[in-house]
N, C-alpha and C positions, 0 to 999 in steps of 0.2 A: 650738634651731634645727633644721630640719628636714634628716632624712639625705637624701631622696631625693624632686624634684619630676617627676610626670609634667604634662609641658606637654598639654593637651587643644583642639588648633590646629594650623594649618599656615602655610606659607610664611615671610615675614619676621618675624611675631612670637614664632612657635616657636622663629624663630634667636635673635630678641632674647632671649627670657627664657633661652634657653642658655646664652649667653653670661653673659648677670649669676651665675645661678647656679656657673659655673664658677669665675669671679671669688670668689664665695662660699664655694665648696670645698664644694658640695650636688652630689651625683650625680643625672642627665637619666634621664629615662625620652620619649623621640618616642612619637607613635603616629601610622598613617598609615594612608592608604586608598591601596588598589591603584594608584591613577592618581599616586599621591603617593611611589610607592617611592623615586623616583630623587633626591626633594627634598633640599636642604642640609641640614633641621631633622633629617634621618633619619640622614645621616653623622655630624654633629656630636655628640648625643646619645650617653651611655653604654651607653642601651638604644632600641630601638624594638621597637615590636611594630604588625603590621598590627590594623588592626579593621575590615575589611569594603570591600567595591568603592567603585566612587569616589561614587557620589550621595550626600549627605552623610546623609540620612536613616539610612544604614547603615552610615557610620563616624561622620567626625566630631559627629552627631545620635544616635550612637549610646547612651546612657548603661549600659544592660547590657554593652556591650563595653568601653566607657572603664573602668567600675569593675571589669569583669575583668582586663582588663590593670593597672591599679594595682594590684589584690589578688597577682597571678602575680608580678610585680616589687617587690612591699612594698614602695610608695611610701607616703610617709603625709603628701603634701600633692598637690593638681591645682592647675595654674595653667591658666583657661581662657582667658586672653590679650582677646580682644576678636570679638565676632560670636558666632556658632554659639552653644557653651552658658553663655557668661559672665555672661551675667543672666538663665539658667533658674533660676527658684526650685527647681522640681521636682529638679534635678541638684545644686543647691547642699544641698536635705533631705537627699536620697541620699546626698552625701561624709559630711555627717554623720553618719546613720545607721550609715553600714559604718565611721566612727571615720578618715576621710580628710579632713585638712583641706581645705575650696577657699577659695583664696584671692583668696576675693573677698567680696560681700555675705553675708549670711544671707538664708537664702530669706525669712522674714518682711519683711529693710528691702526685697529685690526686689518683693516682691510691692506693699510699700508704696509706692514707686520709681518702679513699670514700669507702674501703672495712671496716664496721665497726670493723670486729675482727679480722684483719691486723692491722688498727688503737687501737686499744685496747691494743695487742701484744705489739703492738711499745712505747705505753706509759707506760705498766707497766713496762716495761724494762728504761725508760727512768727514773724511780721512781716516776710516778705520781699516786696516787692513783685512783684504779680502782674496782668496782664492782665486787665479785666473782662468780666464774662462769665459764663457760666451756674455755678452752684454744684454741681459736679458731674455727672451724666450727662440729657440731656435727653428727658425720658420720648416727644416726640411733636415733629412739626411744630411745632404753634400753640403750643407752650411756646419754641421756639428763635425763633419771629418775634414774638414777646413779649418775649423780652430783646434781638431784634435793636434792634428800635422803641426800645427805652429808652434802648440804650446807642448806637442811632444806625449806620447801614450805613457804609462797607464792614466787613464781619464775618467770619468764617471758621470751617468747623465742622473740627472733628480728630477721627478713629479714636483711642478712647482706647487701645488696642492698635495705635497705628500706626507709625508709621516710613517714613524714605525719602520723603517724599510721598504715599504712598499714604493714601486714605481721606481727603484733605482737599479742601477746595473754600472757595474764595474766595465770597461774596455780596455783590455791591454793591448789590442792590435787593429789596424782600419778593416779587413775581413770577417769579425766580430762585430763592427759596428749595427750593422744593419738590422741584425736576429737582436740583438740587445733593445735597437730603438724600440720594435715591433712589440715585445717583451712589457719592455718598461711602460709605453702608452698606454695597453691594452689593460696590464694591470693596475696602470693609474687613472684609466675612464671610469673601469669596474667598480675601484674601489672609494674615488673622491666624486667623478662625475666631470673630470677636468682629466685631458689628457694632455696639457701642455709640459714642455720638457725643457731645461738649461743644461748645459756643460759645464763642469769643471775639473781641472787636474785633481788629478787622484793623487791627495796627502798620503806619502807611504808612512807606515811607524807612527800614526797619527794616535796622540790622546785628546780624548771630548774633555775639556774645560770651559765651563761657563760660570758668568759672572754676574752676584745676584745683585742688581742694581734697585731701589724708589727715588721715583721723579714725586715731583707737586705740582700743583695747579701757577703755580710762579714761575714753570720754566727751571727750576731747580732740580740737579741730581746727585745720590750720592751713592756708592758702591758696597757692598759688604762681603767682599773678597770671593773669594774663589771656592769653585767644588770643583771635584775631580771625577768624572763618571764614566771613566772608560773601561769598569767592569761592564761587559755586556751579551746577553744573547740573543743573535739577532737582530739587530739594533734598539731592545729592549732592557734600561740599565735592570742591573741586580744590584748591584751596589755599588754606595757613594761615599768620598769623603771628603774632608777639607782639614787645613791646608794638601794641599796636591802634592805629594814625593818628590814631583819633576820640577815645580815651580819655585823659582826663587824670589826675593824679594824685589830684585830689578826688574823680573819677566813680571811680576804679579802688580807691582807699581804702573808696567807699561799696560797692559791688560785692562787693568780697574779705571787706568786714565783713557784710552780709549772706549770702553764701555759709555764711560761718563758722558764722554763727547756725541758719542752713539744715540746716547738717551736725551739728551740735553737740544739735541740739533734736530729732532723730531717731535719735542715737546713733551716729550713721554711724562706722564702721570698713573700714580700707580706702582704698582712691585712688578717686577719683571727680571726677565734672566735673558743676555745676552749670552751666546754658546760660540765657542772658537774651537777648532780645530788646530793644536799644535804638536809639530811635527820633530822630528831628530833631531834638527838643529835650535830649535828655541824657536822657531817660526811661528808667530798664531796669526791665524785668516778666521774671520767671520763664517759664522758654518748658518746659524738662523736668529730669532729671536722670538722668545717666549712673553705672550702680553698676557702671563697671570701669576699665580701661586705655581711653586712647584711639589712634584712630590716630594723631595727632597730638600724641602724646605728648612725641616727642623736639627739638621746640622750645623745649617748658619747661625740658626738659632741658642743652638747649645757655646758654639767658639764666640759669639758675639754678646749675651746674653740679649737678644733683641728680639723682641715677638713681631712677627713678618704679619700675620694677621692685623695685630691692632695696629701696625703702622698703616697696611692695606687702608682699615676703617677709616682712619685719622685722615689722611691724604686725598679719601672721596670726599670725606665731610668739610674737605677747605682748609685743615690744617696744615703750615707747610711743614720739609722735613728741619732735621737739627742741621743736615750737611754735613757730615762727620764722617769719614771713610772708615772703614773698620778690618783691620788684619787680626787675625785669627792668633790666641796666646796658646790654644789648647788643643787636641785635634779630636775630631768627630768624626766615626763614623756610620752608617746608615745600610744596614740589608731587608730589605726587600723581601718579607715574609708572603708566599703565594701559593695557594689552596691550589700546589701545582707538584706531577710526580715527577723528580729529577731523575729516578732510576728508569724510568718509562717515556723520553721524548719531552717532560714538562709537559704531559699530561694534566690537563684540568681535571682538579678535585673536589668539587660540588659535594654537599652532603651534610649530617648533621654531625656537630661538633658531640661528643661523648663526655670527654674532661681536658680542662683547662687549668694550666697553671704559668703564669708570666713571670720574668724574672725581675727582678729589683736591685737592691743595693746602689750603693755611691756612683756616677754617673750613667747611668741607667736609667731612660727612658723607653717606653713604649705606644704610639700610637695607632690605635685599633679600638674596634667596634665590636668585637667577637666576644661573646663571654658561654660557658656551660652550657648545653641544651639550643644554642644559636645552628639555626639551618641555614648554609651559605646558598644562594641560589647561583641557577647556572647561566642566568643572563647577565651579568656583569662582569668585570677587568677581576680577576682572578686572586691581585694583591690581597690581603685579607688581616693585615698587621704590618707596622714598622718599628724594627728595633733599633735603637740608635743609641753610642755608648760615648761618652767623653773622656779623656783623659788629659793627662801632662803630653804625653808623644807617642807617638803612632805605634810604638813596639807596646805602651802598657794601652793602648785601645784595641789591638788586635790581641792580648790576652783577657781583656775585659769580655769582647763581644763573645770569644769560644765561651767564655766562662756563663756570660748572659745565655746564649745558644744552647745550651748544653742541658743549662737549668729550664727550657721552655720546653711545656706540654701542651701538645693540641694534636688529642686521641679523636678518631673519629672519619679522620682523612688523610690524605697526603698532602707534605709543604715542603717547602724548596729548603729550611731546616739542616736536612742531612749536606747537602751542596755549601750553604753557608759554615758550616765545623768545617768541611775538607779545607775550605778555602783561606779561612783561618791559617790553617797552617800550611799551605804550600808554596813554596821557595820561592817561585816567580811573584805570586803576588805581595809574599811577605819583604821582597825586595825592593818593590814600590818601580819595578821596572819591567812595564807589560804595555801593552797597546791595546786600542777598541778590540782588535782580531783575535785577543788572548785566547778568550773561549772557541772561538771557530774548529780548534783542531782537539777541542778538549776533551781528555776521554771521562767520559761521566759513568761509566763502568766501574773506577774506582772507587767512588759512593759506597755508604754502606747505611742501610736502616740505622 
């Protein structure tokens, strides 16, 4: 087992892995940028050391400075937690080169992983089913409106390097096609530095489900069922939950066991979260595949009682898993607290917290980094807290969260809070019968402080 883990992250997930670690009897190593001194992950930690001002390019992007502060603290594992460097191949080569474990992917499965129609490839080969659509990268126009025509419009092109939304474009007609390419590339150079692009049919009625899988260093995988994330804005979840409204036991059995094969046929070691697109009919096609922790991790957590971190640890350090699939007795769910204004666009709300108060009680967790007198800064992801409630069945966990929701105070700023109570209670969602595009048309005017 490892003496000493430097966490390579901020905010609530640097706390999270502290905390497991501790549990573990593994000594912390924080690392922080200037704007991040005052953070929780900084105190908690056995060590910190700064690594450069706040833009992330020059701390937490930093890799010459993370692997120096590892080397100054003889650490000999990184946890890159989720975002920033956690599926850099390039940082994952590096730990290895200088003899530091990161515990996470190998830069080769990343790089395998992280290109989506590489990743695509490899799982329809592996027999997972997959969305159709171009076999890989499509060299030109008149080759995308060629499998458009075959496979029939509406169609959809993705930044094989994308994320977030970005770089994608919806086509419902071959006339459209062209301004969409131009579109999509342009904002996929800008934004990743890769303009390459694939097609696929455009899933109507589509819910994001994915499925959190750990492999071991033996070639061994095993599943821990399903989340459900097709609340979303933007292509930005706000909230998660598990078990999924739509999934039944047959579809969630078929799901898990190709996940399994997914993982397993690639060698995968590590946590990781296989993501599917399923459609009106029961259909799921492979949408990507996540080689880290997610934010939404601690749902799995709460239905399975299984800490995804300390498995994380165990599975770098050579431990294999127990192999034990795991379906969910209880339901969890997960909102997305974000120093963001709903009544104003999801306006980011930077600023210093005034008063704080979190909620508790019986299935009631909260994971966050914020406490009284804490200044959010305005250079990082906006999340700023997660609440996440347990119950017997999904009607007493959406009475639980209002109830959580209701009781949380954080004076000082604006948070997505208000958005979270409406949603609570609104009929489409409380019927567990909605799609990714719920929010697209949503009037957020009905909000109220």
């Amino acid at each position: 087992m490892f003496n000493k883990i430097l966490i390579a992250n901020r905010g609530e997930i640097a706390l999270r892995i502290i905390r497991t670690c501790k549990e573990m009897g593994i000594k912390t190593v924080a690392v922080y940028s200037q704007a991040d001194k005052d953070s929780l992950h900084v105190t908690f930690a056995d060590e910190a050391v700064c690594i450069g001002p706040a833009p992330s390019p020059q701390s937490y992007l930093n890799i010459k400075n993370i692997i120096s502060a590892a080397e100054i603290t003889n650490a000999d594992a990184i946890h890159p937690g989720y975002g920033f460097l956690s599926e850099n191949a390039e940082f994952s080569k590096v730990c290895a080169e200088y003899g530091i474990k990161f515990i996470g992917a190998s830069a080769e499965m990343i790089n395998k992983m992280g290109d989506k129609a590489t990743a695509k490839d490899t799982m329809k080969k592996a027999g997972v089913p997959t969305i159709p659509g171009s076999d890989g990268l499509l060299s030109s126009v008149e080759e995308g409106k060629k499998i458009a025509k075959k496979i029939k419009y509406p169609v959809i092109i993705k930044a094989t390097a994308g994320g977030g939304g970005r770089g994608m474009r919806i086509i419902a007609k071959e006339e459209d096609f062209q301004k969409a390419w131009d579109d999509a590339r342009q904002e996929s150079k800008a934004a990743f530095g890769n303009d390459g692009m694939y097609l696929e049919k455009f899933v109507e009625e589509p819910r994001h489900i994915e499925i959190q899988i750990v492999g071991d260093s033996r070639g061994r995988a095993c599943h821990l069922s399903e989340r459900d994330c097709s609340i979303q804005r933007r292509h930005q979840k706000l909230v998660e939950e598990t078990p999924s409204p739509i999934v039944t036991q047959e579809l969630r059995e078929k799901m898990g066991k190709a996940a399994i094969a997914g993982a397993e046929t690639i060698g995968y070691e590590g946590a990781g979260t296989i993501e599917f697109l399923v459609d009106k009919y029961s259909d799921f096609y492979f949408m990507e595949m996540n080689t880290r922790i997610q934010v939404e991790h601690p749902i799995t957590e709460e239905v399975t009682d299984f800490d995804l971190i300390k498995e994380q640890i165990k599975v770098a350090a050579g431990i294999e898993i127990s192999g034990t699939n795991y379906f969910p007795q209880v339901h969890a769910i997960e909102c997305r607290i974000n120093a963001e204004d709903p009544l104003n666009g999801f306006r980011p709300s930077p600023g210093k917290i005034t008063n704080l108060h979190l909620p508790g009680g019986h299935g009631v967790r909260v994971d966050s980094h914020i406490y009284a007198g804490y200044t959010i800064p305005p250079n990082y992801d906006s999340m700023i807290a997660k609440l996440i409630v347990s119950a017997q069945t999904r009607e007493e966990a959406l009475v639980r969260m209002k109830r959580a929701l209701e009781e949380t105070v954080i004076e000082g700023i604006k948070t997505t809070i208000p958005f979270h109570i409406f949603l609570m209670d609104d009929p489409v969602f409380k019927s567990g019968n909605f799609t990714t595009s719920y929010l697209d048309d949503f009037d957020f005017s009905q909000l109220k402080e």
